[in-house]
C-alpha positions in Angstrom: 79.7 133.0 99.5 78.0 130.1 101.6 79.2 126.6 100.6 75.6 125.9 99.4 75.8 128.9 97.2 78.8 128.1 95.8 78.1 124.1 95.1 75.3 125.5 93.3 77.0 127.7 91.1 79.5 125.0 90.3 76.7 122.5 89.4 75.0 125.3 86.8 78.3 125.9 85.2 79.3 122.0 84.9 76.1 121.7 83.3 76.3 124.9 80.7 79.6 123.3 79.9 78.1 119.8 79.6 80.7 117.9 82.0 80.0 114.4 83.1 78.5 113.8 86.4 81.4 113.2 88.6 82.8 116.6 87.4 79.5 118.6 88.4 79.7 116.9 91.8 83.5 117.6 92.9 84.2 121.1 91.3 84.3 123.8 93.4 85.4 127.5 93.2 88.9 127.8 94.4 88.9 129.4 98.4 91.4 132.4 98.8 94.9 132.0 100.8 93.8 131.1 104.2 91.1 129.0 103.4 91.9 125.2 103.1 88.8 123.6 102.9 86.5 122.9 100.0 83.0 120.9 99.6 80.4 119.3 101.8 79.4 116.1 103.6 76.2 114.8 101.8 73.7 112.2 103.0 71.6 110.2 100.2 69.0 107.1 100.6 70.0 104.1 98.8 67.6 102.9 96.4 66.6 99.0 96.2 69.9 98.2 93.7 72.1 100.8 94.9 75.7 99.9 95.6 78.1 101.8 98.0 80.1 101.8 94.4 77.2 102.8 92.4 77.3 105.9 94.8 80.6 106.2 95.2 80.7 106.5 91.1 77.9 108.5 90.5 79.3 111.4 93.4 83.3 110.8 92.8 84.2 108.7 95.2 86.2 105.5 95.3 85.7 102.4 97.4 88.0 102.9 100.3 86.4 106.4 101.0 82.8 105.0 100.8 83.7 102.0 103.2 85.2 103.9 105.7 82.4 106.6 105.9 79.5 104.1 106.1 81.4 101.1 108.2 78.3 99.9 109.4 76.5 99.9 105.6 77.2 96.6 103.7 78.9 97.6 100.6 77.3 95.5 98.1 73.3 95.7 99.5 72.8 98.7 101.2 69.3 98.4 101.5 66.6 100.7 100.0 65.6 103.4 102.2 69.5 103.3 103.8 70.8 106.6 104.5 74.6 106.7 103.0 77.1 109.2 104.2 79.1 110.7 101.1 83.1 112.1 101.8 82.7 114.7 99.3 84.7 117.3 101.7 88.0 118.2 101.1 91.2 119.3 102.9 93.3 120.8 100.1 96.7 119.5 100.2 99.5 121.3 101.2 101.4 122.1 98.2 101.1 124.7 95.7 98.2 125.3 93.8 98.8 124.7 90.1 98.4 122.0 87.7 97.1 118.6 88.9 98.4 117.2 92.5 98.1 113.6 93.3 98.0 113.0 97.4 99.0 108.8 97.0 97.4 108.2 101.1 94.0 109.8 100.5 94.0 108.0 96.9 92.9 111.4 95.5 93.7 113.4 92.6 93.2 117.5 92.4 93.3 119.5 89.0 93.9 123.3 89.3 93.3 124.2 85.7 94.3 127.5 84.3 91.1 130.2 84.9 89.4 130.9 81.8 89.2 134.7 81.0 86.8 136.8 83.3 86.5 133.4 85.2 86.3 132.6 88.6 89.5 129.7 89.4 88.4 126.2 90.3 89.7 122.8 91.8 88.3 120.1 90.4 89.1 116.6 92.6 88.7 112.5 91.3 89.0 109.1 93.2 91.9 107.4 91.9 93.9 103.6 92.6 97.4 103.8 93.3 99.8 101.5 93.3 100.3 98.5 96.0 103.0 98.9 98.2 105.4 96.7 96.1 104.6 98.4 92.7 104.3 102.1 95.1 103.6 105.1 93.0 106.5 107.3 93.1 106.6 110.8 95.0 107.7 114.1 93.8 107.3 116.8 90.7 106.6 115.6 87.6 104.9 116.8 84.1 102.7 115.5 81.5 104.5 114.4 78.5 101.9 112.8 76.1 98.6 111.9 75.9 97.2 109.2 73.8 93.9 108.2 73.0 92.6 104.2 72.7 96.3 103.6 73.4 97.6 99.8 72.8 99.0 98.6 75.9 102.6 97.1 76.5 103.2 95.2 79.6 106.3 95.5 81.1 108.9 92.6 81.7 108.0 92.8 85.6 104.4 92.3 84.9 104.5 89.5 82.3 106.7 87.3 84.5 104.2 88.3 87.5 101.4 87.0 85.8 103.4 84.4 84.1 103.9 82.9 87.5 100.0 83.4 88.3 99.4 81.1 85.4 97.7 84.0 83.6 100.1 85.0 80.9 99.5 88.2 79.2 100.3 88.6 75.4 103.1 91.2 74.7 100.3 93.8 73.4 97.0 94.6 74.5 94.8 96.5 71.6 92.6 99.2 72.5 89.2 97.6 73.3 87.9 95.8 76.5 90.0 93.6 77.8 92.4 96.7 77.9 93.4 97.4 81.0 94.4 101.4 80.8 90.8 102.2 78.9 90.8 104.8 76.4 93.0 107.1 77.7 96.6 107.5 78.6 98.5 110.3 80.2 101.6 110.1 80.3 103.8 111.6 82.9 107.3 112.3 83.3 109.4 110.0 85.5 112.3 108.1 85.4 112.6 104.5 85.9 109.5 103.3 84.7 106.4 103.9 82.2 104.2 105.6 84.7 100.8 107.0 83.5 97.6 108.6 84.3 94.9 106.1 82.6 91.1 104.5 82.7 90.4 101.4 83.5 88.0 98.4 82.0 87.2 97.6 85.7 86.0 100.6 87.6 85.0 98.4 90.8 89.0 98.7 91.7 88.9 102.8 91.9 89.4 103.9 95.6 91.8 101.2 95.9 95.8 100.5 96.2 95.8 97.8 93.2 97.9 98.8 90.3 101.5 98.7 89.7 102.5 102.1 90.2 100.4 103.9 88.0 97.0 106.2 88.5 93.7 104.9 87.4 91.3 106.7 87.3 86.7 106.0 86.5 86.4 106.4 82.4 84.5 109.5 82.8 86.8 111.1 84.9 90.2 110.2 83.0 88.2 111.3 79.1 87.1 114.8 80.8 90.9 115.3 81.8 92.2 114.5 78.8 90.1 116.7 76.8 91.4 120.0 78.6 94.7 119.2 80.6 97.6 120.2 78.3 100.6 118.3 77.5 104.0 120.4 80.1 100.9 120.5 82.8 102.7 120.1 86.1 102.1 117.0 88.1 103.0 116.9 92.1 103.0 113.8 93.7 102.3 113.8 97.4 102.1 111.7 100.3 99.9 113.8 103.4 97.8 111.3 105.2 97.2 113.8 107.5 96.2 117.3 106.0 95.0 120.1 108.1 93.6 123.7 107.1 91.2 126.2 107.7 87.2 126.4 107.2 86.6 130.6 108.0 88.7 130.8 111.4 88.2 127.4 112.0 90.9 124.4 112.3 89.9 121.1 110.5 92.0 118.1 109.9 91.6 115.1 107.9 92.8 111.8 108.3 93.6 108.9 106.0 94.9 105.1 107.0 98.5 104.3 106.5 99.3 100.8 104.6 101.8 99.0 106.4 105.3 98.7 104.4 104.8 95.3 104.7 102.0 95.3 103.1 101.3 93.8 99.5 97.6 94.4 98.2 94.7 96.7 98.9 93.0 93.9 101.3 96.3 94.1 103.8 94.9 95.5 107.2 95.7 99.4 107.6 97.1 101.3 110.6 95.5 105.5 111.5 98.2 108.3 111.8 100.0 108.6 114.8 99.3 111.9 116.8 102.4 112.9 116.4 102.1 112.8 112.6 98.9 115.0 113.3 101.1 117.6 115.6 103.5 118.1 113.0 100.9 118.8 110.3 99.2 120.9 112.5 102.1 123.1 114.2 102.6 125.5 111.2 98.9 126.4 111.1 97.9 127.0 114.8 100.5 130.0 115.0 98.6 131.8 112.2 95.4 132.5 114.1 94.3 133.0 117.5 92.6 129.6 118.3 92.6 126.6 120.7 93.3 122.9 119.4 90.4 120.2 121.2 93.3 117.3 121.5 90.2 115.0 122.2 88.9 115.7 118.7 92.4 115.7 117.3 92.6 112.2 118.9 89.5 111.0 118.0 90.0 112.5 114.3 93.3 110.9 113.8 92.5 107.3 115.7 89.3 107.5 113.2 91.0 107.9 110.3 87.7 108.2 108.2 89.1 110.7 105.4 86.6 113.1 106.1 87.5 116.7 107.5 87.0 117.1 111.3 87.1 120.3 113.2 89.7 120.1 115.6 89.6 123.8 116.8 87.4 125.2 120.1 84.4 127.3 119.2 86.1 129.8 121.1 89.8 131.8 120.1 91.9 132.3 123.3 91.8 136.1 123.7 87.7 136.1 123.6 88.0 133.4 126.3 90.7 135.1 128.4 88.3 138.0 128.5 85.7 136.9 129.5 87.3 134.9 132.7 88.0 138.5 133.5 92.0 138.2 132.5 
């Protein structure tokens, strides 16, 4: 089935099922083993109000993702009639393919719910925030443990002497309503050390973005359609794969996120691309596993970019068809 076919069939069942809109536009039937690559690249015209994070919201997308694929767009007036690139192409991560998966560097969070009976599997995939690099969001498995809706929230002693010392004190409670900072929803997941949770937000502007203190946030519309069907003991896997790579048909594509610096404190730090040799290493289990050739100038150029959008780093041509017809 042709990507176009299949968007479309995800779009008609989002709708039967009455999702919200972000849902309809980043669900997609789950590829077979051996194929990586889910979605497509889409090109709307700003209208006279239009915001890169009105688009961003309205097609799944955070603001880091929208900035780097439209650098030359400004973010807040992109001008009616402007043509705006949307990332909504996807490298799966490399990790199995179960439960929900969280890749922290392309600030991204995929749901691989359980197929419903005579159903066709899915992937569903949401812009998140993550946490800055002093409050990082930890790595590795995890599960959900709770999930609470309008859920009063507690600040921690770290963040009331943070914001203590800002001369913005926080009361030791927050009530559900809308100065709450985790929304209406609060997933809660399973790791030591620390109250760390999958939540809304009463500030969507800050999706896309490294801003919170550790834990995910997610748009309101996204976080209330989770909650509704992920199950409490759901699996959670927390990656970190700036560089992902899989396959499109017999086809090699990588994509490329930014790296924040260690040294780095809050989302507006400056950002560094992969190295190539982080690319190489992603890359060298895949390029055994078919006959093709890598393009290291696309490589390059892919990883130096770093836009988070999938590029095809594979010749048009495998090896033995090209060895052939040079007469070997």
């Amino acid at each position: 089935m042709s990507q176009a076919k299949q968007r479309a069939k995800m779009v008609l069942l989002a709708l039967l099922a009455g999702l919200p809109f972000a849902v309809q536009a980043n669900t997609f039937l789950l590829p077979p083993d051996g194929i990586d690559v889910v979605g497509e690249i889409q090109t709307v015209v700003a209208q006279h109000d239009d915001t890169l994070l009105d688009l961003g919201r309205q097609y799944g997308v955070g603001y880091e993702a929208m900035r780097r694929a439209n650098p030359d767009v400004d973010v807040w007036l992109p001008g009616e009639g402007t043509e705006v690139t949307l990332p909504t192409q996807f490298v799966l991560p490399d990790t199995e393919r179960q439960g929900i998966v969280i890749n922290i560097a392309e600030m991204r969070l995929y749901y691989f719910p359980e197929p419903q009976p005579n159903a066709d599997p899915v992937v569903e995939t949401y812009a998140i925030s993550v946490g800055r690099m002093d409050w990082s969001t930890p790595l590795g498995a995890s599960k959900i443990t709770s999930k609470d809706a309008n859920p009063t929230w507690f600040p921690p002693q770290s963040i009331l002497e943070e914001r203590a010392a800002q001369g913005r004190p926080l009361p030791k409670a927050v009530p559900p309503g809308p100065d709450n900072p985790l929304g209406k929803h609060r997933i809660r997941l399973d790791i030591p050390g620390g109250a760390y949770l999958i939540h809304g937000t009463n500030d969507p502007r800050g999706i896309g973005m490294r801003v919170t203190h550790g834990c995910i946030r997610m748009f309101p519309e996204d976080v209330e359609s989770l909650f509704d069907r992920v199950p409490v003991g759901t699996s959670v896997q927390i990656v970190n794969q700036p560089v992902k790579a899989g396959w499109l048909d017999d086809d090699l594509y990588v994509e490329a996120h930014p790296i924040l610096p260690p040294e780095a404190e809050n989302a507006f730090d400056p950002v560094k691309p992969p190295t190539l040799n982080d690319a190489a290493l992603t890359i060298a289990g895949l390029i055994d596993q078919r006959d093709v050739r890598i393009d290291h100038g696309r490589l390059k150029e892919a990883v130096d970019a770093a836009v988070g959008m999938p590029q095809k780093v594979s010749r048009s041509e495998p090896i033995k068809k090209a060895l052939l017809e040079q007469g070997f």
